[in-house]
NUZA-98736 format. One record per atom (N, C-alpha, C): chain; atom name; x, y, z. Coordinates in steps of 0.1 Angstrom, whole numbers, plus 2048, in hexadecimal, padded with zeros to 3 digits. Layout:
% residues N
 kette atom east north  up
     A   CA    X     Y   Z
...
END
This chain:
% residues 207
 kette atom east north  up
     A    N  DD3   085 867
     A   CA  DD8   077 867
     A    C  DDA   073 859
     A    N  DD0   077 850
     A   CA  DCF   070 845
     A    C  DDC   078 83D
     A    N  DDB   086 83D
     A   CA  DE5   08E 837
     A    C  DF5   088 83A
     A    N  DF8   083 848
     A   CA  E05   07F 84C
     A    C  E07   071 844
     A    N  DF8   06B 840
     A   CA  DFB   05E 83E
     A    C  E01   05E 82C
     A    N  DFD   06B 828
     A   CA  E00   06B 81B
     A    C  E0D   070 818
     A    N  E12   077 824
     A   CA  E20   07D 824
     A    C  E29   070 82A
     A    N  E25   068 830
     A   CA  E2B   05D 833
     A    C  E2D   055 826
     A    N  E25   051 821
     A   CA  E23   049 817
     A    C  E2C   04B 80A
     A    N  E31   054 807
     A   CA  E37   060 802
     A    C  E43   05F 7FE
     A    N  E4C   063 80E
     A   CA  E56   064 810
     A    C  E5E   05B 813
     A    N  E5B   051 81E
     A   CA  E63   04A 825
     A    C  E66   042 81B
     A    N  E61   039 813
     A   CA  E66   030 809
     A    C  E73   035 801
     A    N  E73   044 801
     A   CA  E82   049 7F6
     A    C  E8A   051 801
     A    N  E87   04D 810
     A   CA  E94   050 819
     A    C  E94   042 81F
     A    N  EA1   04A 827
     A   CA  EAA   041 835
     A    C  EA3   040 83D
     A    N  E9E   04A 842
     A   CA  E9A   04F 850
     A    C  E8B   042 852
     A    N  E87   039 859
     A   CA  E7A   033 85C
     A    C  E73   03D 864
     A    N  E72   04B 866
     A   CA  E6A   051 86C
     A    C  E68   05D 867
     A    N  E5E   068 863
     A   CA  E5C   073 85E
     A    C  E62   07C 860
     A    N  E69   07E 871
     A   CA  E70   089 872
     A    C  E7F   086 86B
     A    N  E84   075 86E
     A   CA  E8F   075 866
     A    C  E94   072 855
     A    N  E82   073 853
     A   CA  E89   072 845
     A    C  E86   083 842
     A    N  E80   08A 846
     A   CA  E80   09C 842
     A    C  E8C   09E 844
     A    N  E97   098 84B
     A   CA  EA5   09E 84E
     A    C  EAE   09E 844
     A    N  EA7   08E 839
     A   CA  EB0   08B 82F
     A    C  EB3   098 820
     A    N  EA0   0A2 823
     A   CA  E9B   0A3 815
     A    C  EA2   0AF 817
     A    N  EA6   0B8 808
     A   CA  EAA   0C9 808
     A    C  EA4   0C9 7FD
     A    N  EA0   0D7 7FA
     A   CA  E9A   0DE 7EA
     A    C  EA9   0E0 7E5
     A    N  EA4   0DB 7D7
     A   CA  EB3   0DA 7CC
     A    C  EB3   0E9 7C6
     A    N  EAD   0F3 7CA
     A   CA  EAC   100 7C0
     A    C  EA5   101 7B2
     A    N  EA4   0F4 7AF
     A   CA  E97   0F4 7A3
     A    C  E8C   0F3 7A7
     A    N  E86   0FD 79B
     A   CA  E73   102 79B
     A    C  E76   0FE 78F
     A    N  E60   103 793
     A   CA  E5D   0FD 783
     A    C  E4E   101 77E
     A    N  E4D   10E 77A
     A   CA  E42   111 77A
     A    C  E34   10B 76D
     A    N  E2A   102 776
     A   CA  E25   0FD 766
     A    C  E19   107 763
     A    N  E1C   111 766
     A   CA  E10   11E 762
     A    C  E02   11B 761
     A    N  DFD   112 769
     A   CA  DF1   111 76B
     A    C  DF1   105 77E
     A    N  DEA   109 781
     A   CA  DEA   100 793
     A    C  DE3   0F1 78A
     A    N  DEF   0E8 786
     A   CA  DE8   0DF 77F
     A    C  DEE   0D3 788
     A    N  DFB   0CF 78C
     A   CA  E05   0C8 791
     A    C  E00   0C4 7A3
     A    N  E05   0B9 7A2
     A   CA  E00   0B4 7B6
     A    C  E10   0B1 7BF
     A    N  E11   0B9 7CA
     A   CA  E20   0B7 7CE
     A    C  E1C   0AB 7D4
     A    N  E2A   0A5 7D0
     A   CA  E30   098 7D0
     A    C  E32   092 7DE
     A    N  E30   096 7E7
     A   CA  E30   097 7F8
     A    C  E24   094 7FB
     A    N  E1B   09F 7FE
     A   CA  E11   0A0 803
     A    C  E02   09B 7FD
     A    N  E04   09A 7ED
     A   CA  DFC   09A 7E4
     A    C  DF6   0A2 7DF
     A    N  DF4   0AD 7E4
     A   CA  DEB   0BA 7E1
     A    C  DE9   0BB 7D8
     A    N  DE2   0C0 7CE
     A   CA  DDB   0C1 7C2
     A    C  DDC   0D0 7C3
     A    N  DDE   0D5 7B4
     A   CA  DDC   0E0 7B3
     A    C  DE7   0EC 7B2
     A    N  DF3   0EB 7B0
     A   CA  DFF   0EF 7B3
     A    C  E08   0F5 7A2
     A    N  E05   101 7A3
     A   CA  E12   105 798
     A    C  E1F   108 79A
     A    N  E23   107 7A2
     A   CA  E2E   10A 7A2
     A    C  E36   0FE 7AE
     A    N  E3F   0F6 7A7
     A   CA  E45   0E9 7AE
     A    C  E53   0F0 7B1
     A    N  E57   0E7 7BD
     A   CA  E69   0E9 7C3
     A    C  E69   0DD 7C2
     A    N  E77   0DD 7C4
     A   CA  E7D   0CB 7C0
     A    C  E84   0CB 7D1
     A    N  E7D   0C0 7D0
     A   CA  E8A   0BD 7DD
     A    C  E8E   0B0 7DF
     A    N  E9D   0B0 7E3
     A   CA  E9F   0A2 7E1
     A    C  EA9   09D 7F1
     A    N  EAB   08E 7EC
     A   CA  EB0   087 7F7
     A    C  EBF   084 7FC
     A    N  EC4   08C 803
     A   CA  ED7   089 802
     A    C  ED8   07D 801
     A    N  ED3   074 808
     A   CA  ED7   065 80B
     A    C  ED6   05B 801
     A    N  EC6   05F 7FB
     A   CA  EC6   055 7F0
     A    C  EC5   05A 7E3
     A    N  EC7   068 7DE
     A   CA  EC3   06D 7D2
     A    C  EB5   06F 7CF
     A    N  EAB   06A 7D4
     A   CA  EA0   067 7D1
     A    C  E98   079 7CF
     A    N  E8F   07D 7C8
     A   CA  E8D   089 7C8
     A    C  E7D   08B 7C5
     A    N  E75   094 7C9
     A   CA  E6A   09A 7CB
     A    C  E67   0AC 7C8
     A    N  E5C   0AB 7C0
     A   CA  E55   0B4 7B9
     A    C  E49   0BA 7C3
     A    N  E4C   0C4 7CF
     A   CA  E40   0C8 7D6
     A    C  E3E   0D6 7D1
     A    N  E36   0D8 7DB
     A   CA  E32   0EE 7DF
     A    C  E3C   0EC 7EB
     A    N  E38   0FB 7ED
     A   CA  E44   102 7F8
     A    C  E3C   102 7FE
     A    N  E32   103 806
     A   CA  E2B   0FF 810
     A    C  E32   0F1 815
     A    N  E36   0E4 811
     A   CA  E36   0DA 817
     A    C  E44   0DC 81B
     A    N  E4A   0E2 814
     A   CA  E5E   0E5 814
     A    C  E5D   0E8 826
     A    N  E52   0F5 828
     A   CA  E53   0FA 832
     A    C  E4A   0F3 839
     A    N  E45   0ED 83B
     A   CA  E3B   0E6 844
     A    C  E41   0D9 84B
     A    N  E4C   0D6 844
     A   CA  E54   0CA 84A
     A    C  E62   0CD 849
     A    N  E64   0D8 849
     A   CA  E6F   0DF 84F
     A    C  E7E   0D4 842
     A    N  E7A   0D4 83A
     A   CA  E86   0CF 834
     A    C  E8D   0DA 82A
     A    N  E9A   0D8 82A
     A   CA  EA8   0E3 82D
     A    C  EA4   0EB 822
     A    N  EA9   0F5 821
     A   CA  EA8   0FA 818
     A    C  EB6   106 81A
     A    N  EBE   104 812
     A   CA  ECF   10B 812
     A    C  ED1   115 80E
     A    N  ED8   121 80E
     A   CA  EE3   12B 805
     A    C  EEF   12E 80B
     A    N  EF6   12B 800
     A   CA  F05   132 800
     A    C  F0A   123 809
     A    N  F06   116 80D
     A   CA  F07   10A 815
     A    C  F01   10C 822
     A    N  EFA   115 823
     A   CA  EF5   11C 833
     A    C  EE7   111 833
     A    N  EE0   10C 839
     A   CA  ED5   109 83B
     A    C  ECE   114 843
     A    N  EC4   115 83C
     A   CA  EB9   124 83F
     A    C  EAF   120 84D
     A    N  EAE   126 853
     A   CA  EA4   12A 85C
     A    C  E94   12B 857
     A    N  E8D   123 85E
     A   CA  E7D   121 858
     A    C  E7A   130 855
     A    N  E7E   13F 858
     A   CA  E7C   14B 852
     A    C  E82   14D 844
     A    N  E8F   14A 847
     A   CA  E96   14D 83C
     A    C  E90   143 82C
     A    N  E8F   136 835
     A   CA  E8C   12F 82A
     A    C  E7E   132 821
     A    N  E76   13A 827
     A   CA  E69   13D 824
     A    C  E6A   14A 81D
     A    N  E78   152 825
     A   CA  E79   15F 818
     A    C  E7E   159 807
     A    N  E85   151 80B
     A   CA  E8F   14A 7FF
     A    C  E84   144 7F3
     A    N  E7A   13B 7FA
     A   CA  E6F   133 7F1
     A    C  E67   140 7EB
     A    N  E67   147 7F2
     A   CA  E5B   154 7F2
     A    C  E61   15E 7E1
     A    N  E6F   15D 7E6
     A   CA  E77   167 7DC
     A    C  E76   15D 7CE
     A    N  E79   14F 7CE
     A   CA  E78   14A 7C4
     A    C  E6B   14B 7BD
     A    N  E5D   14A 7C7
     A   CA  E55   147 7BD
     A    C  E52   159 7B8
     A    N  E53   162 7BD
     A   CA  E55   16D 7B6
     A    C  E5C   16C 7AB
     A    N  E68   168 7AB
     A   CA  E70   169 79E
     A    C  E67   15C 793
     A    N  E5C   156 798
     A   CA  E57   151 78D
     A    C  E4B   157 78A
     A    N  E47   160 78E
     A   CA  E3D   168 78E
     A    C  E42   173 784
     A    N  E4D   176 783
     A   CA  E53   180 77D
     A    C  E56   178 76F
     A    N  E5B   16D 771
     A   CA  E5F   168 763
     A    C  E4D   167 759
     A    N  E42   166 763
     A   CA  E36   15F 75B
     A    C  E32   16E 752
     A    N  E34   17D 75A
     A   CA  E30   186 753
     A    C  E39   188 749
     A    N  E46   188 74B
     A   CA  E4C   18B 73B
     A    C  E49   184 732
     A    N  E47   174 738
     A   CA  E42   16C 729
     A    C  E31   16F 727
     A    N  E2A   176 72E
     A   CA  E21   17C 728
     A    C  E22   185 71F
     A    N  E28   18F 723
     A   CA  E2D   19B 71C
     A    C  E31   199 712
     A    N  E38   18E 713
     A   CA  E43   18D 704
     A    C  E36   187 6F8
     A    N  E2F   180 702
     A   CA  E22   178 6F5
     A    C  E1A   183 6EC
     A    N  E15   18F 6F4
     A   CA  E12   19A 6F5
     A    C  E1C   1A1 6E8
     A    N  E23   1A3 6ED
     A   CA  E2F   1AC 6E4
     A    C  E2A   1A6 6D3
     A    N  E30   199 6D4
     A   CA  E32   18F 6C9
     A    C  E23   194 6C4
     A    N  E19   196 6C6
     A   CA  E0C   196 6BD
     A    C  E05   1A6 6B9
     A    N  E0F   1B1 6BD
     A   CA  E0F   1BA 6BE
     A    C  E1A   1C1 6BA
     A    N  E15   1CA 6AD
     A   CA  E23   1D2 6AC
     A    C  E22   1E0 6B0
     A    N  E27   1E0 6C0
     A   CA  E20   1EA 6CB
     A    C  E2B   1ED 6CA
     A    N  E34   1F9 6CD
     A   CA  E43   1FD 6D4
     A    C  E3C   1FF 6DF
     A    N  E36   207 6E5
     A   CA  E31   204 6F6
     A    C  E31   1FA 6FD
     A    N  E2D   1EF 6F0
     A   CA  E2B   1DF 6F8
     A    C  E40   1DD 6FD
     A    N  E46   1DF 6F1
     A   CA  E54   1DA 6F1
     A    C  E5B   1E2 6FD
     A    N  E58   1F0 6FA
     A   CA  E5C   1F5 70B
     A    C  E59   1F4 714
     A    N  E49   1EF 718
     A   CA  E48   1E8 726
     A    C  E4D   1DD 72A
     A    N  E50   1D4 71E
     A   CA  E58   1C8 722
     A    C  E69   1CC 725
     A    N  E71   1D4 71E
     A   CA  E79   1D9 724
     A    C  E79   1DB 730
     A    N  E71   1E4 734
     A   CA  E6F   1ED 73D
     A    C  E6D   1DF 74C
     A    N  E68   1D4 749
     A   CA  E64   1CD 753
     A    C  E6F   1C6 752
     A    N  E7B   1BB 746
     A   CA  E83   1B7 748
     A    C  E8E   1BD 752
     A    N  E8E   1D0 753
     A   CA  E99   1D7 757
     A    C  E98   1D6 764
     A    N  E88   1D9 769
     A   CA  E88   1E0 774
     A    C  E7E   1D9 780
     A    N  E7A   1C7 778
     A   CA  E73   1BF 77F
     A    C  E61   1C7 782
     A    N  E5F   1D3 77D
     A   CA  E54   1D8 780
     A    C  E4D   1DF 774
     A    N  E41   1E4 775
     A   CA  E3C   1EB 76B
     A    C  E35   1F4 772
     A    N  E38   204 767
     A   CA  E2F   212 770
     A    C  E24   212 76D
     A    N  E1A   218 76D
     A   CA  E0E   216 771
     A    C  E01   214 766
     A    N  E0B   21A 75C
     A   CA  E07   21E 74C
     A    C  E0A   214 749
     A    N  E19   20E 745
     A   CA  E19   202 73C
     A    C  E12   1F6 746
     A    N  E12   1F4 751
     A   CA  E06   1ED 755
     A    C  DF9   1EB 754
     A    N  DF3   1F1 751
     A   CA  DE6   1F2 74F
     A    C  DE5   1F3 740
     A    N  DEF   1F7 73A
     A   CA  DEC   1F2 728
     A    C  DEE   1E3 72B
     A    N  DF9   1E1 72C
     A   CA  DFF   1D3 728
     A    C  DEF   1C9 730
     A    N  DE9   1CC 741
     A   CA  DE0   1C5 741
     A    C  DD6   1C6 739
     A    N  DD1   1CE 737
     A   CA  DC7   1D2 72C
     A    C  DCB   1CD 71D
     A    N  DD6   1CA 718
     A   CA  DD5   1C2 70B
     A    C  DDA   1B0 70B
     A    N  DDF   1B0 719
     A   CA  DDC   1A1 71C
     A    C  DCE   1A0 71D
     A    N  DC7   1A5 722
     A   CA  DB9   1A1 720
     A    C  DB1   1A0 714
     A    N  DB3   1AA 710
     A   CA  DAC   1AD 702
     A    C  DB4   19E 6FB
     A    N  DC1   19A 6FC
     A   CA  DC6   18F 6EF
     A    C  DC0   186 6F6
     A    N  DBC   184 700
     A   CA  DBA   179 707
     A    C  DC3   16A 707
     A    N  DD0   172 70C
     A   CA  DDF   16C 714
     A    C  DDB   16A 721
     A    N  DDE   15F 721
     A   CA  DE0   15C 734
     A    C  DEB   166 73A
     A    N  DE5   165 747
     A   CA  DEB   16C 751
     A    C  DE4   171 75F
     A    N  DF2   176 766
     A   CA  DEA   17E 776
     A    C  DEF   186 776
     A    N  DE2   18F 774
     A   CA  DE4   19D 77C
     A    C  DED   1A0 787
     A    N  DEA   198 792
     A   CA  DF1   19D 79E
     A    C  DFE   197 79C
     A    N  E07   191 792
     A   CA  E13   190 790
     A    C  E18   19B 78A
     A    N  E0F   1A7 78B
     A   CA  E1B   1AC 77F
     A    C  E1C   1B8 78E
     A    N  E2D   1BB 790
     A   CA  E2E   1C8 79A
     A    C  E2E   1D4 794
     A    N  E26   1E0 799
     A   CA  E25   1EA 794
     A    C  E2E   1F6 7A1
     A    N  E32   1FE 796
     A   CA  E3D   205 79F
     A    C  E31   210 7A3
     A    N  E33   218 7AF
     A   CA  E29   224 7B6
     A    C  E30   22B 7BF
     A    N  E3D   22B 7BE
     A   CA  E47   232 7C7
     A    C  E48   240 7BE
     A    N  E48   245 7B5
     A   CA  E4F   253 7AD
     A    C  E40   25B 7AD
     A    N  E43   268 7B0
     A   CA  E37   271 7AE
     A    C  E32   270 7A1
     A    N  E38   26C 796
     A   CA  E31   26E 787
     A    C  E2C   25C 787
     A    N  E31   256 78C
     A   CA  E29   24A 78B
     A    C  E17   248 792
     A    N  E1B   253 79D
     A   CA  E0D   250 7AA
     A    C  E03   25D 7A3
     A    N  E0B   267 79A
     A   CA  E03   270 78F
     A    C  DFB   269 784
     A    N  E03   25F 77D
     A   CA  DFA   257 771
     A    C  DF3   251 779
     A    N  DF3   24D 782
     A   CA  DE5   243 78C
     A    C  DDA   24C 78C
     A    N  DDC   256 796
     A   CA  DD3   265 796
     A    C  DCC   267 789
     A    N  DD4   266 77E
     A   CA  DCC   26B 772
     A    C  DC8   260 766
     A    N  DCC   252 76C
     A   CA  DC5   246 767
     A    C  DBA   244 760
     A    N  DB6   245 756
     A   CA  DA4   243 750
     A    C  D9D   238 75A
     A    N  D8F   238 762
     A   CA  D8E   22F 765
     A    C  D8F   222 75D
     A    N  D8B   21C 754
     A   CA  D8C   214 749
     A    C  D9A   20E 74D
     A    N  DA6   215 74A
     A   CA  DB0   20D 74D
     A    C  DB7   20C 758
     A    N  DB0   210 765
     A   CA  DB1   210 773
     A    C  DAD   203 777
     A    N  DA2   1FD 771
     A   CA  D9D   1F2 770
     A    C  DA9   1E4 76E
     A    N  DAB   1E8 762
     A   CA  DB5   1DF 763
     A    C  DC2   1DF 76A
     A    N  DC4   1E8 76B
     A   CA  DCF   1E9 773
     A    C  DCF   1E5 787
     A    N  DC4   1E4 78B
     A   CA  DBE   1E5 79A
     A    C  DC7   1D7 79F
     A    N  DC1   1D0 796
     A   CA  DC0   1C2 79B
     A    C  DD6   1BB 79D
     A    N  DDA   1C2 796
     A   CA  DEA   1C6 798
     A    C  DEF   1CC 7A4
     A    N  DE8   1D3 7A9
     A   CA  DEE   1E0 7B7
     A    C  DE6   1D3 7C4
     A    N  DF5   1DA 7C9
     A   CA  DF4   1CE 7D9
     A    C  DED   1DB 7E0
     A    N  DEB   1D5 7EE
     A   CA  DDE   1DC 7F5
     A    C  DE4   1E9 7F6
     A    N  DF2   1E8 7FD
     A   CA  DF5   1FA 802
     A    C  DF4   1FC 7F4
     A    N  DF5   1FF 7E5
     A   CA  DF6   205 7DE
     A    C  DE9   208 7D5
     A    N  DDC   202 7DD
     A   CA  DCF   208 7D7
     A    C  DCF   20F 7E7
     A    N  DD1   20F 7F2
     A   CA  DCF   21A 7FC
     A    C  DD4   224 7F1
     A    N  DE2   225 7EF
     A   CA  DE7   232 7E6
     A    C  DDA   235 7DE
     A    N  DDA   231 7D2
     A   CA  DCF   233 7C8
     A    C  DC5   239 7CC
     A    N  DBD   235 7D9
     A   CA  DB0   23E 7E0
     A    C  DB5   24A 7E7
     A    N  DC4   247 7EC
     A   CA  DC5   254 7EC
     A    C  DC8   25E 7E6
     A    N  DCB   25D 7D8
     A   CA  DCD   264 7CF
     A    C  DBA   267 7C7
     A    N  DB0   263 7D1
     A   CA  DA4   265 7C8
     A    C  D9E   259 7C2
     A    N  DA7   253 7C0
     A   CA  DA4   244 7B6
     A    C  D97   239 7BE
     A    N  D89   239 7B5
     A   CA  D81   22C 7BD
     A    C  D82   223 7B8
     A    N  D83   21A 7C1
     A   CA  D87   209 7B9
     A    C  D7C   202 7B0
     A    N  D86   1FE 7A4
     A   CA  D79   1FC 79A
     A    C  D6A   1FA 7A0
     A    N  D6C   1ED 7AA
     A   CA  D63   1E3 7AD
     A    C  D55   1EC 7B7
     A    N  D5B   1F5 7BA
     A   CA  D50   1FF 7C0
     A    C  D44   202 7BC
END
């Protein structure tokens, strides 16, 4: 009750609609993000605290516009479009989903790049290549690149950065990883791809 009262409270003042269902009908996400690289910001809807990464969505009727999470986009089912199509609560959840990867993608290169800049590494410069080209990193420049974000002590997440595991010489450098830099690299690999790792021999650091 209290949570609808704060979503009431909210909304209805910057719509038409005098009722929640009809003012959610008014709102759509405008395609602007906005990552403030730390969960510092509270969406503008719900209140919630705690939120790095904002969508805008705003009001056909009155202009009026709001700064939430995608949780609330989808939780009150307000539009969300491509190509003029209005999306399906699946589609729309692939679409929010794809964006905030693509800001997840934008936070490692500007890691990387911070990295680069304090370092006159060519390894550093072609993993950053290598990640602008190909949106991923193999298994070696990952585990350097995490391993000297740590050491400069640059912000960042591990599990933002994608590491490629599809090529036999990629799932080989895993296999013959130092533990040392296995370590840093672990906390990067999504679940099926430490199954790979153990199956190639590999114990997880934390063992």
């Amino acid at each position: 009750m209290y949570y609808s009262v704060r979503v009431r409270n909210n909304i209805l003042p910057l719509s038409v609609g005098s009722t929640l269902p009809d003012a959610f009908e008014e709102w759509s996400f405008t395609e602007l993000t906005e990552d403030h690289e730390t969960p510092k910001e509270v969406c503008q809807l719900c209140d919630k605290e705690g939120l790095r990464y904002y969508f805008q969505v705003a009001n056909v009727l009155t202009g009026e516009k709001l700064w939430v999470g995608s949780h609330c986009i989808l939780q009150f089912g307000l539009s969300v479009f491509e190509d003029g199509r209005r999306l399906s609560p699946k589609e729309a959840k692939k679409k929010l989903d794809r964006l905030t990867s693509q800001m997840h993608l934008e936070s490692t290169i500007r890691s990387l790049e911070k990295l680069a800049a304090k370092e006159n590494d060519l390894r550093l410069s072609g993993a950053l290549s290598y990640l602008r080209f190909n949106k991923k990193l193999t298994p070696k420049y990952a585990a350097m690149v995490l391993w000297r974000l740590k050491e400069r002590g640059i912000d960042h997440c591990p599990s933002f950065f994608n590491v490629s595991l599809r090529r036999s010489d990629h799932k080989e450098a895993l296999r013959a990883m130092k533990p040392r830099m296995l370590a840093y690299l672990w906390p990067a690999l999504t679940a099926s791809q430490r199954k790979v790792a153990q199956s190639l021999g590999r114990v997880p650091p934390d063992s």
